[in-house]
N, C-alpha and C positions, 0 to 999 in steps of 0.2 A: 645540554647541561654544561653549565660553564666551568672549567678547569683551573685549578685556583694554585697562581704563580706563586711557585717557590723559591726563596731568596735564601742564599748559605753566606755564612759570612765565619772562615777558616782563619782560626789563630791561636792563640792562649787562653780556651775559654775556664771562666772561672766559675765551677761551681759551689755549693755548698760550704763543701771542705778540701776542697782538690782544685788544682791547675791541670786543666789536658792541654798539654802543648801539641800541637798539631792539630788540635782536637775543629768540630764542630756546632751551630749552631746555624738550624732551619726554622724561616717561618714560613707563614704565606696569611694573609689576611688579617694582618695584623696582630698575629700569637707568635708564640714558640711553637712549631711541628714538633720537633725533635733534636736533640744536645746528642751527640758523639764526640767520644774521647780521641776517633780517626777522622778520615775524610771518608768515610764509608758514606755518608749520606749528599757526595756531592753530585755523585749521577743522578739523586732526584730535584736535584736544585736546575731551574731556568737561570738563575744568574747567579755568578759566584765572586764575591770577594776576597781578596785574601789579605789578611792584614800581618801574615808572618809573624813577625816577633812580640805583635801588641798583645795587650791584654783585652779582652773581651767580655767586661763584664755587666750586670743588670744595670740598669740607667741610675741615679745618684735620685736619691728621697730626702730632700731640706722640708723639715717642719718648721720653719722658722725665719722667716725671708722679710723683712722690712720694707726691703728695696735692693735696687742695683741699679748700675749700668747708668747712672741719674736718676733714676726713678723710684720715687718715694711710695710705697704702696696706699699708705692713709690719707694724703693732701694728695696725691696724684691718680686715685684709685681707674681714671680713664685711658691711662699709658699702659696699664698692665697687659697688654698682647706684647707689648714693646719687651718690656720686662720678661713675659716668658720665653720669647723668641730669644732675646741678649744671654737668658739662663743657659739655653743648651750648650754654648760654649765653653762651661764651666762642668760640663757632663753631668749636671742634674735633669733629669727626666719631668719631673714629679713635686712641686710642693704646695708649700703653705702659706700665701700670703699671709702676712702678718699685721694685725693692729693694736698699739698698746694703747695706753688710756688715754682720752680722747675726748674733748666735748661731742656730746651725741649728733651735731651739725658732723661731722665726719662719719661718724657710723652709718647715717642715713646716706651718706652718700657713697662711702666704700663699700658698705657691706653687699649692697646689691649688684655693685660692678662686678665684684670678687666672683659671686652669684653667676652674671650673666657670662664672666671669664669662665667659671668651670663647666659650662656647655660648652666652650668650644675648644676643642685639644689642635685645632687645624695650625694653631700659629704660634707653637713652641713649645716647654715644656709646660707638662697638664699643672692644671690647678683644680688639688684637691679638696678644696674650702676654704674656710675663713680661720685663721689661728687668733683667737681672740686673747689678747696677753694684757690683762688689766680690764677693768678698772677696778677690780673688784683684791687690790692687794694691801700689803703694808707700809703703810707712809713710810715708816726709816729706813725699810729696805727697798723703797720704788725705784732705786739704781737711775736712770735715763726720763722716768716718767713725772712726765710736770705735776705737784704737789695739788694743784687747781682744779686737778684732772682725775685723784685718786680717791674712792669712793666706796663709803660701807658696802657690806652685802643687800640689794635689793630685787627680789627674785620679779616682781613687776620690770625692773629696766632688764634684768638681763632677758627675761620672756620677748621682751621689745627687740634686742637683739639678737635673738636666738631667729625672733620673725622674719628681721631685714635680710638676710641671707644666712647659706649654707655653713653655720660656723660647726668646725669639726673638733677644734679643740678649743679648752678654754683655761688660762692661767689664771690660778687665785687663790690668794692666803688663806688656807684651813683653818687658823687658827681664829679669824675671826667671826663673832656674833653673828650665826646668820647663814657661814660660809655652808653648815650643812645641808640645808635648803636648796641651795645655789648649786653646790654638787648633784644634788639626788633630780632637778632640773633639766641641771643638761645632758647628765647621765643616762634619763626617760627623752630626753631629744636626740641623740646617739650623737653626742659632745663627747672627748676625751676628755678629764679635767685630770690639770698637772698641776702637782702646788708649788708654786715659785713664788718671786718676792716675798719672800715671809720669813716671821723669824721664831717661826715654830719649835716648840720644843721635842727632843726627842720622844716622848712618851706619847703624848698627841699627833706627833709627826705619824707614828709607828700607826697607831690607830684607825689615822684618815688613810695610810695605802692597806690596812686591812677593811677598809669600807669602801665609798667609789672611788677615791683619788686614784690612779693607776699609776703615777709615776711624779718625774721630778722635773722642771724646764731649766737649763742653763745648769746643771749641778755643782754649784761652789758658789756661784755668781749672785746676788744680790738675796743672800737665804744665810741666816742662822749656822753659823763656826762650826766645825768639827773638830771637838775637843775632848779632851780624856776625859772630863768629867762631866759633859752636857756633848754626847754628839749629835746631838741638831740633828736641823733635815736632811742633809747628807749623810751620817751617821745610821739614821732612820732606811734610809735609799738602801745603804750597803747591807743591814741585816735585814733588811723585808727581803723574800725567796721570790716577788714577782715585781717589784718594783723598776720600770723601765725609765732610763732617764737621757734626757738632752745632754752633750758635752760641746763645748767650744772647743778644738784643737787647733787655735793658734798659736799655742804659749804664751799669750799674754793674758788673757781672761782666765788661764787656768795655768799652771806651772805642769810644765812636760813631765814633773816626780808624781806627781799630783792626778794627771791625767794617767800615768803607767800603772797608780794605785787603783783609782779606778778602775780601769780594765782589769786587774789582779781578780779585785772583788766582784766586780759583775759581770766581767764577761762579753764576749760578742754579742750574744741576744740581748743583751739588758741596755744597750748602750746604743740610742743615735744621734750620726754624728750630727750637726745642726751650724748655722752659719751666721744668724743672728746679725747677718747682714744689710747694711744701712744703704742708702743712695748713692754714698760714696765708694763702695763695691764696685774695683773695678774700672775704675776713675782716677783724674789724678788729686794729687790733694788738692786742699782746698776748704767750702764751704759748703752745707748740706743739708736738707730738710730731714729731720722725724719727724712726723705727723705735725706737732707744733712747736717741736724744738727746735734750736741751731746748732748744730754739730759742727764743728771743726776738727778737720784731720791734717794733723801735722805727723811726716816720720810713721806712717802708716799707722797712725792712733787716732780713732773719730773721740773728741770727746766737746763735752760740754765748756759753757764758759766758763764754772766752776772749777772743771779741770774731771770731774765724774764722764767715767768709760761712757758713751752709750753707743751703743752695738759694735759692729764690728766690717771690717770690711774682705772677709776671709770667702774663700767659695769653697765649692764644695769638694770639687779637685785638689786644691789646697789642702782640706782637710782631712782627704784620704794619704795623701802626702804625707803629712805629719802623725798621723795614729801610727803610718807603718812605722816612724822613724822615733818616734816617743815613746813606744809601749814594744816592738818589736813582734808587734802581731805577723800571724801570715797573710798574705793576699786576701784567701777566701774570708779571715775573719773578720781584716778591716771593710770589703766589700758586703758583711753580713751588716756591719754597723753605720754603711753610706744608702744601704739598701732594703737588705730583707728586713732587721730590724725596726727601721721607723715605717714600713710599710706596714708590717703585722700591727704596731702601735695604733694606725690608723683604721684598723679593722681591712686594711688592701691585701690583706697576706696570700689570698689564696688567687692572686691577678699583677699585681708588679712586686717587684722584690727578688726575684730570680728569675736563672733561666732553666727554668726548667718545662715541659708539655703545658699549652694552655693557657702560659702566662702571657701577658700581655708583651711583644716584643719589645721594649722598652732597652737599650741598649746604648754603652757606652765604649767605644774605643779607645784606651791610652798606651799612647808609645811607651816604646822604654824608659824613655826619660821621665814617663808619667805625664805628658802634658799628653789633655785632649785632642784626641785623633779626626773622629765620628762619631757620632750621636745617631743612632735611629732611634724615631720615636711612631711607637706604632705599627714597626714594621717599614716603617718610611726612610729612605737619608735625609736626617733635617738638619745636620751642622755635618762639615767637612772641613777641615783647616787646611789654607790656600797652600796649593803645591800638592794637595796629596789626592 
């Protein structure tokens, strides 16, 4: 009977709602065994790490990843090993590739790579499906996405898409002809739908997160004003009681008052953080594929020729960084919002998202200073930053 090696990795482990400084965390076979607030559990570990003063928490969950490191996820959909392996350094575990609207010649061709990526976890951080973000939005609010490329509701094409691969979530204006169809769709395909680009009104907004829409993508970002007198889809987000939603925390897609309001009103569980991250993520500036756009990033700002945002070039790291320092959350809850929360979003809740018995060891080390330490993924070391 073979004996199954146990790995401890002793520092500031972060759970739920607590910091154990000193504290513990055991897997062996790719789970969590057991979290201790001491070193009580190092006598059962074969091999021990000790990261002292770091922080030790669940690996980082991006629903929303374009790209990075160069790499375009829609025009490049055959780099993506590249891409998740470049992610771990950014202490994401776990995402979503991402494809906005798109002549179907790319669908046909990403959506299966995405596909044959999420079988394989062996070559960086997993990939949990396909985040499908368009085509199915509102022209005036389609923020980054070519006008060419945006397209009524038709539950025949998305069925076509839903085919080509594993799509897990899918972004799309409620408000239009059709769009309930298209929800109740991929709702019976086990799709997440979020309503983004749209410029829903509140009353309807309110209605579709009391039917399937579960939540909000990008919340501020390319969606209907939050006003005293019409508060939109935002508005909508904040007084629906399960409404979970995407945030950009870079301070520029979303004002750091703005972001600290949010948290106010939804909270750690309602709230994941998301990177919206382009090719140029991570890179220097320069010039950059979206799917079939050209992005230009000047001054750490990718945008169009027009001068309109599209995406962003923020990680995930970055944006645990910034929640603590915008909203003045505590540890455990901005790691509820890099982590537990967009895993639960995914239906992963009861497998990454913490550390706690049974979860998948999915793990992230940052120093003091907050920069990426370690990454284990799986139970595995699969990023270590040189020197350490």
């Amino acid at each position: 009977m073979r004996t199954m090696r146990l790995v401890a990795l002793r520092g500031q482990i972060v759970t739920d709602y607590e910091v154990w400084s000193g504290g513990t965390v055991l897997f062996g076979d790719g789970s969590v065994a057991d979290v201790s607030p001491d070193d009580s559990l190092l006598a059962d570990a074969h091999e021990v790490h000790d990261y002292d003063e770091a922080l030790i928490l669940p690996g980082f969950v991006d629903l929303q990843v374009n790209g990075a490191f160069g790499v375009d996820v829609a025009s490049e959909s055959s780099r993506l090993p590249e891409l998740s392996k470049a992610l771990l350094s950014t202490g994401t575990t776990s995402y979503l590739p991402t494809v906005i609207s798109s002549p179907e010649g790319i669908y046909e061709q990403a959506l299966p790579a995405i596909g044959a990526a999420a079988t394989d976890s062996s070559s960086g951080a997993g990939v949990l499906g396909v985040h499908l973000e368009g085509p199915f939005i509102d022209l005036e609010k389609r923020g980054a996405h070519a006008a060419a490329h945006v397209l009524r509701p038709d539950a025949k094409l998305l069925g076509r898409l839903l085919d080509l691969g594993p799509v897990r979530m899918v972004t799309l204006a409620p408000e239009l002809d059709g769009a309930d169809e298209l929800v109740a769709l991929a709702a019976n395909r086990g799709a997440v739908v979020s309503a983004g680009h749209s410029d829903i009104a509140f009353e309807p907004a309110y209605g579709a997160l009391d039917g399937g829409v579960v939540g909000v993508t990008h919340l501020f970002n390319a969606m209907s004003g939050l006003h005293h007198r019409e508060p939109g889809l935002p508005g909508a987000a904040f007084a629906h009681p399960r409404a979970v939603c995407g945030l950009i925390s870079d301070g520029l897609h979303v004002h750091p008052e703005m972001i600290g309001l949010a948290f106010r009103m939804l909270g750690p569980d309602r709230i994941c953080l998301v990177t919206d991250a382009i090719a140029a993520a991570g890179m220097e500036e320069g010039e950059y594929r979206l799917a079939t756009r050209t992005v230009y990033v000047e001054g750490g700002v990718p945008k169009l020729g027009s001068g309109a945002i599209a995406g962003s070039v923020l990680t995930m790291r970055e944006a645990f960084k910034n929640i603590l320092a915008f909203t003045g959350c505590t540890v455990p809850e901005a790691a509820r919002m890099a982590s537990t929360s967009p895993a639960r979003a995914m239906g992963e809740g009861r497998r990454k998202g913490r550390l706690a018995p049974g979860y998948d060891a999915d793990v992230t080390v940052l120093a003091p200073d907050l920069s990426v330490q370690a990454v284990w993924q799986c139970g595995v070391l699969a990023y270590s930053w040189e020197g350490v």
